[in-house]
TORSE-674164 format. One record per residue (C-alpha): x, y, z. Coordinates in steps of 0.2 Angstrom, whole numbers, padded with zeros to 4 digits, always signed. Layout:
N
XYZ;...
This chain:
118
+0383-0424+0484;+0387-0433+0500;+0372-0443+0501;+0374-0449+0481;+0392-0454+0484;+0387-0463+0501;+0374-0474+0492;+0384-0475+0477;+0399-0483+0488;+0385-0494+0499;+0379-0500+0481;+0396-0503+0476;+0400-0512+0491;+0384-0524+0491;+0388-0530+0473;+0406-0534+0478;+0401-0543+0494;+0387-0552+0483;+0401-0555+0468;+0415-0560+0481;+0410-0581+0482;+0404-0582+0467;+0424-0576+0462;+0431-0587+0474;+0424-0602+0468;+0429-0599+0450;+0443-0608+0443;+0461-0600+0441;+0461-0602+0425;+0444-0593+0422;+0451-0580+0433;+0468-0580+0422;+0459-0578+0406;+0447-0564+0411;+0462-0553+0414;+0469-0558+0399;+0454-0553+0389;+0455-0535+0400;+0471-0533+0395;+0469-0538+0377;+0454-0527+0377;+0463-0511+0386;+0478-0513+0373;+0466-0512+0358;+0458-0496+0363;+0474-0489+0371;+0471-0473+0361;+0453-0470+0366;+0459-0474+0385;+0472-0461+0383;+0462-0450+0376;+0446-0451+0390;+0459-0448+0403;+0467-0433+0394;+0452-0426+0397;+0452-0428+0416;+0468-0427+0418;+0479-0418+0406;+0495-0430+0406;+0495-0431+0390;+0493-0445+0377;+0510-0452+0375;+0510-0455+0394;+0493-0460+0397;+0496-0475+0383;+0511-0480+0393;+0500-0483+0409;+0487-0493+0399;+0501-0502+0393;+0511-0504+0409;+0492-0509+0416;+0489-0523+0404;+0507-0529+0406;+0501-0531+0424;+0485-0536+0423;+0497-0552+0413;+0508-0554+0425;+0494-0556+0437;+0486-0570+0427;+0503-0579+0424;+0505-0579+0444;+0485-0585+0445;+0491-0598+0433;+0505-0605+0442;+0498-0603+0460;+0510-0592+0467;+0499-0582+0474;+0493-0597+0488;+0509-0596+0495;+0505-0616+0499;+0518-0621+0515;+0519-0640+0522;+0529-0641+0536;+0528-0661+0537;+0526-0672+0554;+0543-0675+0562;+0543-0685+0577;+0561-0684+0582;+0559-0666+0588;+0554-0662+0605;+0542-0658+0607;+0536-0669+0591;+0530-0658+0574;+0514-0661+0568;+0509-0660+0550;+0505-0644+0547;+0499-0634+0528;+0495-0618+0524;+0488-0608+0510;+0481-0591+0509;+0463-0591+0505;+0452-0575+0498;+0442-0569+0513;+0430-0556+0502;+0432-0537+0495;+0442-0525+0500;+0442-0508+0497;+0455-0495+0500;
């Protein structure tokens, strides 16, 4: 059973490495719009999700349903903050030669640096 989950996780990992620039290169508004159309998705089969994880886990479907929906609501709150660039955290710090010493122009912005896996 070991050796299946270790190559299951090496695969997994693999396609995430593969998969990372090709997601870092897409625009954020592709990237918004593919969690929207999760979200929709997940909220149109709410019941079936509820009911699969029932199975596993025996929360019951009145709760389960609230964690897809708290999920999606997520999942769209994650796409709204793609949207608007938030999550770039962009600083300028512009030149100011009357310091001492002087300040150059200076920018930041957080860039994606591949998978990761907790």
């Amino acid at each position: 059973m070991t050796t299946t989950l270790t190559t299951t996780l090496a695969q997994a990992t693999e396609a995430a490495l593969r998969a990372a620039p090709v997601l870092a290169a897409t625009p954020d508004t592709t990237r918004a719009d593919w969690l929207r159309a999760v979200a929709d998705a997940m909220d149109v089969n709410a019941d079936e999700l509820a009911q699969l994880a029932d199975t596993e886990t025996h929360l019951g479907a009145v709760r389960l349903r609230g964690e897809v929906a708290r999920t999606s609501g997520q999942l769209r709150l994650f796409a709204a903050v793609i949207t608007d660039g938030g999550y770039l955290e962009v600083t300028i710090d512009h030149a100011d030669e009357n310091l001492t010493p002087p300040r150059p122009d200076l920018r930041r912005v957080l860039r994606p640096l591949g998978p990761v896996a907790v």
